[in-house]
C-alpha positions as CSV (number, residue, x, y, z in Angstrom):
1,X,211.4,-1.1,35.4
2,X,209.9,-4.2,34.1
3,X,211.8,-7.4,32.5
4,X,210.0,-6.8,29.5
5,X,210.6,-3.3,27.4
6,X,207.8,-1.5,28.0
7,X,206.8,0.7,25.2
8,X,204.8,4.2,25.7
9,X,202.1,4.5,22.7
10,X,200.2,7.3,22.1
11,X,197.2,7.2,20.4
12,X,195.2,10.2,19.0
13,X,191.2,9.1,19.0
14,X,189.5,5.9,17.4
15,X,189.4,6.2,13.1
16,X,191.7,7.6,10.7
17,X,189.8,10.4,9.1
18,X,189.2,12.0,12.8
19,X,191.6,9.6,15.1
20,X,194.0,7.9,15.4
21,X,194.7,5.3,12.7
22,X,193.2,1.3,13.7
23,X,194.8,-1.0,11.5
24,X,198.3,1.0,12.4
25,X,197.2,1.0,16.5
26,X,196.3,-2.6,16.4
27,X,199.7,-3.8,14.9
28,X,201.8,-2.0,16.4
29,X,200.4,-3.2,20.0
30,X,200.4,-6.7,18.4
31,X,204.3,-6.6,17.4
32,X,205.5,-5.2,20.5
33,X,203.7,-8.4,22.2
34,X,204.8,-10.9,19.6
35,X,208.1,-9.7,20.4
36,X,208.4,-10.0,24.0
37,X,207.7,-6.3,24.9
38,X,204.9,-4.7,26.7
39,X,203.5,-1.2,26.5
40,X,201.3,1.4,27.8
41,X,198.8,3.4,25.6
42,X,198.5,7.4,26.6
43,X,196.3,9.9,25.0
44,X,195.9,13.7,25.5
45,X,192.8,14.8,27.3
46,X,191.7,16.9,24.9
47,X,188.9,17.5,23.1
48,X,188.4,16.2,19.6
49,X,189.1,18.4,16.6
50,X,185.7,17.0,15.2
51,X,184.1,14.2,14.3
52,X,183.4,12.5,10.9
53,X,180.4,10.5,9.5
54,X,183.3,7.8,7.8
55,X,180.7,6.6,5.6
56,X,179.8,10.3,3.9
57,X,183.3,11.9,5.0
58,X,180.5,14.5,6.7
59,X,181.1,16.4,10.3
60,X,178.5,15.3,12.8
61,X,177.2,17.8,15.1
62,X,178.7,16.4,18.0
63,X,181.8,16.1,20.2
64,X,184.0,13.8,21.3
65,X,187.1,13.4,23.5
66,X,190.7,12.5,22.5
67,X,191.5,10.4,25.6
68,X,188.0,8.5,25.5
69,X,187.8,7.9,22.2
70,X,191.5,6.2,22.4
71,X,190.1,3.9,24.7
72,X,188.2,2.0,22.7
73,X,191.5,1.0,20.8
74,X,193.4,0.3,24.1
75,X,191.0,-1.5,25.6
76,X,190.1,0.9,28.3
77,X,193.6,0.6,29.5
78,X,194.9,4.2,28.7
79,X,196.5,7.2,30.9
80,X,195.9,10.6,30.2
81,X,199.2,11.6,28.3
82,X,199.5,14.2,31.4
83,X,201.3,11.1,32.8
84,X,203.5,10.0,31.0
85,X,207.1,9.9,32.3
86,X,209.9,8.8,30.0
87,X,212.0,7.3,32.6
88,X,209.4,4.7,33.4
89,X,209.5,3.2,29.3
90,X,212.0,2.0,26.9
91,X,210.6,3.7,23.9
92,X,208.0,5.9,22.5
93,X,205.9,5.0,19.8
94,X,203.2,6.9,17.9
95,X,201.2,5.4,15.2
96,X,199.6,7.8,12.8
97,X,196.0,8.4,11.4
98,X,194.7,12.3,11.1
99,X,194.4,12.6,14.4
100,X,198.0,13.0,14.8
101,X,197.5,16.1,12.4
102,X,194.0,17.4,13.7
103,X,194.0,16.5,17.7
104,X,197.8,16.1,18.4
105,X,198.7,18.7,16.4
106,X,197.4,21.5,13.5
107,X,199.4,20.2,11.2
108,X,196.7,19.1,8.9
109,X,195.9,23.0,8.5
110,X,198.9,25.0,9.6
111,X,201.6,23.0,8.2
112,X,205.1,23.6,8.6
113,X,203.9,26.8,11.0
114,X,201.8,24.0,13.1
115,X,201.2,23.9,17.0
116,X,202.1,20.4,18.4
117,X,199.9,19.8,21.9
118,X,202.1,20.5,24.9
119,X,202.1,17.1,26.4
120,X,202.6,15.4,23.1
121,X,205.9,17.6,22.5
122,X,206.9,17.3,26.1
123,X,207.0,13.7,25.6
124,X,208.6,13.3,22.8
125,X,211.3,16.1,23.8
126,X,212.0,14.0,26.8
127,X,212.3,10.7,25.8
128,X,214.8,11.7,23.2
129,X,216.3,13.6,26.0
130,X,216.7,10.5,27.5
131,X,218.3,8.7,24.5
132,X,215.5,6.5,24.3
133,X,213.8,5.4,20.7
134,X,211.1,7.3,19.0
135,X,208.8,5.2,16.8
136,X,206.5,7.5,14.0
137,X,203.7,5.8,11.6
138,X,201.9,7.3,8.6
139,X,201.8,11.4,9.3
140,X,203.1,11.2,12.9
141,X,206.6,11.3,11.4
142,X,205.7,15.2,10.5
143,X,205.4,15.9,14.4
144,X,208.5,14.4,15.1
145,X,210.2,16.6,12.7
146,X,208.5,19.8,13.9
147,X,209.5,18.5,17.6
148,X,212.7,17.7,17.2
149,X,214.0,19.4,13.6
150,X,217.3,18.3,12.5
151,X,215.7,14.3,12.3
152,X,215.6,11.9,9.1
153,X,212.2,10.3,8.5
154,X,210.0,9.1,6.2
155,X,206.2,9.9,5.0
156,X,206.5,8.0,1.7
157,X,206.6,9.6,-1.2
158,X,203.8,12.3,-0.8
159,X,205.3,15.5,-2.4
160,X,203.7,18.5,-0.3
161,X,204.1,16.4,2.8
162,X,207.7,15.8,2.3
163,X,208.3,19.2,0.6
164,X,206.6,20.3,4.8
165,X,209.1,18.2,6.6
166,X,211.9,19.6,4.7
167,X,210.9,23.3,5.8
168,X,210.9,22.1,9.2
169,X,214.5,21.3,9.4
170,X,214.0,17.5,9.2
171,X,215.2,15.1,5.9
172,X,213.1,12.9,4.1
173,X,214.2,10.0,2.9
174,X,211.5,8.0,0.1
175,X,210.0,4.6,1.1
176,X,207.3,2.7,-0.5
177,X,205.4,0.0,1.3
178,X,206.5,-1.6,4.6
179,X,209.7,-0.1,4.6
180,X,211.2,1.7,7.1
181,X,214.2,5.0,7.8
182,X,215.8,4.7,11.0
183,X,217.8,8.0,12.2
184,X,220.6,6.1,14.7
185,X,222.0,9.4,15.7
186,X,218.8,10.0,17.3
187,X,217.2,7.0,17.7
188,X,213.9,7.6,15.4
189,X,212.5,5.2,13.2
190,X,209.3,6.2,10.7
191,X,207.6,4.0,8.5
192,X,204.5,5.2,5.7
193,X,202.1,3.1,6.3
194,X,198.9,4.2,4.9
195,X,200.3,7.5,3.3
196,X,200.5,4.6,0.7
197,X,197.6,3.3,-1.0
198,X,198.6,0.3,1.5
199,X,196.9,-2.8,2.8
200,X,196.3,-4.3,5.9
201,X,199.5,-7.0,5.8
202,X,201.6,-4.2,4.6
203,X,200.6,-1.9,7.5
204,X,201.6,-4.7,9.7
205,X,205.1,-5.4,8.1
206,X,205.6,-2.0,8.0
207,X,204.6,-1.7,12.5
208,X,206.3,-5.0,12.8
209,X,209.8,-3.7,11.3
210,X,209.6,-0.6,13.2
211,X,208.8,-2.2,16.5
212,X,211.9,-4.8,15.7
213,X,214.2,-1.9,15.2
214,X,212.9,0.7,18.0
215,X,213.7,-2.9,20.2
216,X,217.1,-3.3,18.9
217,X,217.9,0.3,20.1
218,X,215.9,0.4,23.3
């Protein structure tokens, strides 16, 4: 193990509407460097749900991969997910964007009764195993509860989102901008991010605070 914490992040493609979210990606990885950690971006490879035309919000007849697309966010410094191993990291963190609901899971059209990817549920299940932190942004607090049930998190204040998290066996606890919920007894912290009509600085506060508190418990 490194001096530094070394986080784990996984991302879920490259754009909200299809991916995983940018602005939330971005400062996440900038607060775990402002504050003297390092981390490792993972992705599932996996093919893409779909993809969208962000200008029209049409699908374009064409696919696209999870892992590769996540690259462009990392860098091209990315392992396939496949890899990941919770005893070589500090934390977890997952920042949200659709993707989390449409490649990294079905919850964006199952719900509650969603299917969580198999290497995205392995990891999660063993770095809380592990008693390490969990760190959730926007939506991906929704996977965390289907993962790990009995968790308190936060979406926001989105009603059929929270009213889904409750059915899962998780609690919700209301937020509005850049605010976060931490869960000591199992070492999760969620924060809304843009399941708020947010902006940019807010989406940062909000991935700074997180990062601060998932380094407090790591």
């Amino acid at each position: 193990m490194a001096d530094k914490p070394k986080f784990a992040v996984i991302l879920s493609g490259c754009g909200n509407k299809d991916g995983a979210e940018i602005h939330e990606s971005v400062m996440t990885l900038w607060a775990i460097h402002k504050h003297g950690a390092d981390y490792q971006c993972f992705a599932p490879n996996i093919p893409q749900h779909h993809v969208l035309n962000f200008i029209t919000d049409q699908e374009m007849a064409e696919d696209r991969n999870v892992l590769v697309e996540s690259a462009r966010i990392a860098r091209g410094n990315i392992k396939d997910l496949a890899e990941y191993n919770a005893d070589d990291f500090d934390a977890l963190v997952i920042p949200g964007g659709l993707g989390v609901a449409k490649n990294l899971s079905t919850f964006a059209f199952d719900g509650p009764r969603c299917f969580v990817n198999e290497e995205v549920e392995r990891a999660v299940r063993e770095t809380a195993a592990r008693n390490k932190p969990i760190g959730a942004l926007c939506i991906a607090p929704a996977i965390i509860a289907k993962i790990l049930g009995d968790v308190v998190v936060t979406i926001g204040q989105d009603p059929g989102t929270e009213a889904a998290i409750i059915n899962m066996g998780a609690t919700h606890e209301k937020t509005t901008h850049a605010e976060i919920v931490i869960d000591k007894d199992n070492k999760v912290v969620t924060t809304p991010c843009y399941m708020l009509d947010a902006k940019v600085d807010q989406i940062g506060e909000g991935a700074e605070k997180l990062v601060m508190a998932v380094l407090e418990m790591a």
